[in-house]
N, C-alpha and C positions, 0 to 999 in steps of 0.2 A: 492442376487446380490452382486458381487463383482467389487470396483470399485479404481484403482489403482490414484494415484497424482504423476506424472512422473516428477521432476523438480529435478534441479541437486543446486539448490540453494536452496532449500524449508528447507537443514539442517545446511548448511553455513553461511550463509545472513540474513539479515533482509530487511523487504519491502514490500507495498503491495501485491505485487504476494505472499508472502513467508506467512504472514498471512490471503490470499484468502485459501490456501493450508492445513495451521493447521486448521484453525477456520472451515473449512467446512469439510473437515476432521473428526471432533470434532462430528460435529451437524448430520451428516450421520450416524456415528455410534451410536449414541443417538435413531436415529431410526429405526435400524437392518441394516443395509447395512454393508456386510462387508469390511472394507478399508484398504488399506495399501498406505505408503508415502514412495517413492522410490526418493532419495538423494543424495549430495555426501559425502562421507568420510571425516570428518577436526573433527574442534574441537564445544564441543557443541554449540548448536545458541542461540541467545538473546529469542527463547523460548522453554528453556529450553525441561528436558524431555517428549517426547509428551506419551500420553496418547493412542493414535494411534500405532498401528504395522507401527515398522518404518523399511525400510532394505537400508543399505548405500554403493554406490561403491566406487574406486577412481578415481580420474578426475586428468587433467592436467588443473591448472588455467589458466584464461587467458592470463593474464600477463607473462606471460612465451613463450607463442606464438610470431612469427616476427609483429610489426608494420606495420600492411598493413591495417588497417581500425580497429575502432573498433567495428565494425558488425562483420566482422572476425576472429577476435579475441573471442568473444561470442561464432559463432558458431564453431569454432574449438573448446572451453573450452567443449559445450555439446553432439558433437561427441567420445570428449576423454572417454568422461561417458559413451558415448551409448555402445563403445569399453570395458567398462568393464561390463557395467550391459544386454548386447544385451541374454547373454545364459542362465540367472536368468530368464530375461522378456518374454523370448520365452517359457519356462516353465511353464508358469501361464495361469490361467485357467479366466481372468480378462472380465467381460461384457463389461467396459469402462475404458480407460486409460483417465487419464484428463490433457494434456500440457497445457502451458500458455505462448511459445515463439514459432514461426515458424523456431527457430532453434533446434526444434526438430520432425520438419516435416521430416526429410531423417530420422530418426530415427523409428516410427512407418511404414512409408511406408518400409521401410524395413522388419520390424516386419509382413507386411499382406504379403508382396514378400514372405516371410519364410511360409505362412500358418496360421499366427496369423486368430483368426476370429474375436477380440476385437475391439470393436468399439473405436471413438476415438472423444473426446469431445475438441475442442480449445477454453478454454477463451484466451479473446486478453488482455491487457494490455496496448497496445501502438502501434507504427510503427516500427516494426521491420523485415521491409524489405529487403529482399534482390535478387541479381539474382540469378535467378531459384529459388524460394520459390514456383512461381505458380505451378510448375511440381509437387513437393510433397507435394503438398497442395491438392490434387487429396485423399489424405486416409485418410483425415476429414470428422469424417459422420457429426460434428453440429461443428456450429460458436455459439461465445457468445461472450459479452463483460458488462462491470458493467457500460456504460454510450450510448446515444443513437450518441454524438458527435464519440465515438469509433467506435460505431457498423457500421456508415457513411462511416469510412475510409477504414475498414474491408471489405465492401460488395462492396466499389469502387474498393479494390484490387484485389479480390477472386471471385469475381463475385457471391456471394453465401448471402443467405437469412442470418441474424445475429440475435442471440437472444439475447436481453437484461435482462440484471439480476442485479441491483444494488448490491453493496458490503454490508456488513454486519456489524455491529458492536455486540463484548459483555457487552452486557448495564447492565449486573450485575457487570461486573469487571470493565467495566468503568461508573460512577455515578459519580454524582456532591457528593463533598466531603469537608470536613472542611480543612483548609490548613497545610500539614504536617510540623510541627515547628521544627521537628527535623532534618528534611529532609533542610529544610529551613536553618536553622545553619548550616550544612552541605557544604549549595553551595555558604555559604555567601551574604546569601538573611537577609538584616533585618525587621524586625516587620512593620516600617511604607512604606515598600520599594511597588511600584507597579510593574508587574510581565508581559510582554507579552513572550510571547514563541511560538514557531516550531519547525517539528519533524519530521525526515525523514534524507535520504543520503543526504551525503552537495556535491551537486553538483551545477554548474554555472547554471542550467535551471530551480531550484528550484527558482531561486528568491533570496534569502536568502539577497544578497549583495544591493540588495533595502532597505531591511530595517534598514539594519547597517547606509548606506547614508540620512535614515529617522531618525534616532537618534538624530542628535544636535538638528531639529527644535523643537523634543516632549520635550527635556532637557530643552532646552528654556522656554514652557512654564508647565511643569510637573516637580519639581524635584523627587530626589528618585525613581526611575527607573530602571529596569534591564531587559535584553532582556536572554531571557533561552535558548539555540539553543540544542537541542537533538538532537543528532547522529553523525555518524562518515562520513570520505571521505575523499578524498583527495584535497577537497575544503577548508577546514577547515585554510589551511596555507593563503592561499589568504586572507580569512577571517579575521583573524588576524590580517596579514600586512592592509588592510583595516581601519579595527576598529584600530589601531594603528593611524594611520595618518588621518583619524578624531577627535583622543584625546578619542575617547570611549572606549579606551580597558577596564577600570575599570566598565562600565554598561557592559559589554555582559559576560555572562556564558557559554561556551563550558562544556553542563554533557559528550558529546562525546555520544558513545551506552548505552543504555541501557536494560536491560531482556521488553522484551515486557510486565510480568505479574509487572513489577513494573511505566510502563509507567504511570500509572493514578494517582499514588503519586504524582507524577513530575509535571501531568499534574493539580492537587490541588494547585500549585504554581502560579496558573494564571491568571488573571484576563481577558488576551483574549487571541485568535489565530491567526497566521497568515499565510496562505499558499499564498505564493504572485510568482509561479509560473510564467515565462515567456518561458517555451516551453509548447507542449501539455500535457497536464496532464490528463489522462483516467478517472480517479474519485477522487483520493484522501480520503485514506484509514483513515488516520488519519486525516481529519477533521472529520469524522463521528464521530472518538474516543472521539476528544474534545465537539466537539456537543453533544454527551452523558453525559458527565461531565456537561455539562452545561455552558460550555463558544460559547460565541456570537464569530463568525470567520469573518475574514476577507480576501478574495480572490479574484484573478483575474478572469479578466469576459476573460478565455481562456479555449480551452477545453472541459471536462466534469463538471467543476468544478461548472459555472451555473446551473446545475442539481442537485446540493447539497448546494449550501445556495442558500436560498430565501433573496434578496437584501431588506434591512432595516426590513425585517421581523425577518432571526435567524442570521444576520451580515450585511455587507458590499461586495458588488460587485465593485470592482475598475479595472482600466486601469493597464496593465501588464507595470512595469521597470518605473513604475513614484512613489520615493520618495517622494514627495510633497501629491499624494494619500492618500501612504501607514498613514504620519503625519498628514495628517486631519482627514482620521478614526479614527485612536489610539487615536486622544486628542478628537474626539466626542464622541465615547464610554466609555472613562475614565475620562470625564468633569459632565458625565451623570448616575450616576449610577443606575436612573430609568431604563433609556433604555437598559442597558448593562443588569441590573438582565431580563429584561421581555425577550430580545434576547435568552438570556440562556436559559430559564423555555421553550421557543418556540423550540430553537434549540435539545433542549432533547428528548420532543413532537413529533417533526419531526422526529428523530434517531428510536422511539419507532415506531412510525406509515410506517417506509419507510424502516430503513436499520438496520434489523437486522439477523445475524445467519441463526435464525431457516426459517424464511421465505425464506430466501435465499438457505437453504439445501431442504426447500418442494419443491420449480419452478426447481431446477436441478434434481429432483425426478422422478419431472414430463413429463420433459424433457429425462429423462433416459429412463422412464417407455413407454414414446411414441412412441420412436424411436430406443427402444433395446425391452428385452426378459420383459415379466412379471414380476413384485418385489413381493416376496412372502413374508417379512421380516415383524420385528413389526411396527404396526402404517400404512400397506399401507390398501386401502381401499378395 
């Protein structure tokens, strides 16, 4: 079986789509499938060299495109790619292409127009809707999505049955770990200092700017404190200006990007998580991460994200864009550090029993194998 990962961001970017794409990638090839990750051309990504057959075109990015939506912009950025990789992909001999944006729905339908006979598998991610999506939405043979909140909006749009398949974590790379001190002098964390952190694009929907405005009350009654914010955008100025004019610019740490294989160092910095998202959020890739590590998370009850902590069991389930929340979590869990170690040991328990890799490469296996040709490779039954 061969089974391509068509994303034009899978080698640029970082994100959950970008690590649904290596990591399963990874776990396929581990049991004979043969894959390749089909990309765009830039400079290498936050993970690093894959291990996977990778082949790269060039694209025109988005931002380079007129201001007319930024849905349009997207899909313009992954037509420019299709425009260079269409005479590569029509070449291949692929059982299933695997997208993960419906802007790259005119892309494979074009591919079956030309004769393609590759089937074509959509995880969803989000709502990334637009007009006329339903037309080329016609040359998807399977819907999927990693949360059943997704698969809801998916099946309302497409009219088409959706499989659910939780996202994955790798719980050897990410484990609870003793905290990196070198690392820690590094970002001007010191010894008695407490540690919350998030990690993802700093965009306005993430949340991020709730918990900067949650800061003085935990200061008030926590001193030595520092809030970790991983990763880059174009949020990150607002941010700043923010934390400025609260007086917290000295607690918050901007690391910016980091390589995804050094995330769980960073993420040994912490005593908890915060994903405090206030638009939909599909699953959240990286609270799994942390949940492996063994930090207790704290999230909005929006989305998929209820599908991934269990409330006072491995975190907190709170109201989305309310600071006051976000500050009674943080000083509950960090007043308490019974309940914060038990969250953890639970939250890891849960990652192992629910969301990992390899179970997540078997159900798309089986999934392949139902609805395409025979898998003759190592490991099928």
């Amino acid at each position: 079986m061969k089974v391509c990962f068509y994303n034009v961001t899978a080698t640029v970017k970082s994100g959950g789509l970008e690590t649904y794409c290596h990591n399963l990638a990874r776990e396929l090839q581990k049991i004979g499938v043969e894959v390749e990750i089909v990309g765009g051309a830039g400079e290498e990504s936050v993970y690093g060299k894959s291990a996977v057959k990778t082949r790269t075109f060039p694209f025109r990015p988005r931002e380079s495109f007129p201001v007319l939506g930024s849905r349009w912009r997207k899909f313009a950025e992954r037509m420019s790619f299709f425009f260079h990789a269409r005479d590569y992909l029509s070449q291949q001999d692929y059982d299933w292409m695997v997208i993960v944006k419906p802007y790259d729905f005119p892309a494979v339908w074009c591919l079956k127009r030309r004769g393609q006979k590759t089937k074509v598998f959509f995880r969803s991610g989000g709502r990334d809707f637009y007009w006329g999506d339903r037309i080329f939405s016609r040359a998807v043979d399977v819907y999927a999505s990693s949360s059943r909140f997704n698969a809801s909006q998916i099946k309302e749009r497409y009219g088409m049955d959706v499989e659910v398949i939780p996202n994955g974590v790798d719980a050897e790379a990410f484990h609870p770990a003793e905290k990196d001190d070198e690392l820690a002098k590094k970002l001007g964390i010191l010894p008695r200092e407490t540690v919350i952190t998030s990690a993802g694009r700093l965009v306005g929907w993430k949340g991020l700017q709730y918990i900067l405005s949650s800061l003085p009350t935990i200061q008030g009654s926590i001193g030595g404190i520092k809030y970790l914010v991983i990763g880059s955008g174009k949020y990150r100025k607002e941010m700043e200006t923010l934390a400025a004019s609260l007086e917290i610019r000295d607690a918050v740490i901007f690391a910016g990007e980091v390589k995804h294989s050094d995330l769980p160092r960073y993420l040994s910095l912490a005593d908890l998580f915060i994903q405090p998202s206030v638009g939909d959020e599909a699953f959240g890739i990286t609270m799994i991460e942390a949940m492996s590590c063994g930090l207790p998370v704290i999230g909005t009850k929006i989305g998929g994200i209820p599908e991934v902590i269990t409330d006072r069991e491995t975190g907190y389930l709170i109201p989305p864009g309310d600071p006051q929340a976000i500050a009674r979590g943080v000083l509950s869990l960090l007043n308490n550090v019974e309940e914060r170690t038990v969250m953890g040991r639970k939250a890891r328990e849960r990652t192992l029993e629910n969301f990992t890799w390899e179970g997540n490469a078997r159900r798309h296996l089986e999934i392949f194998r139902a609805k395409g040709q025979p898998f003759r490779g190592k490991g099928a039954a």
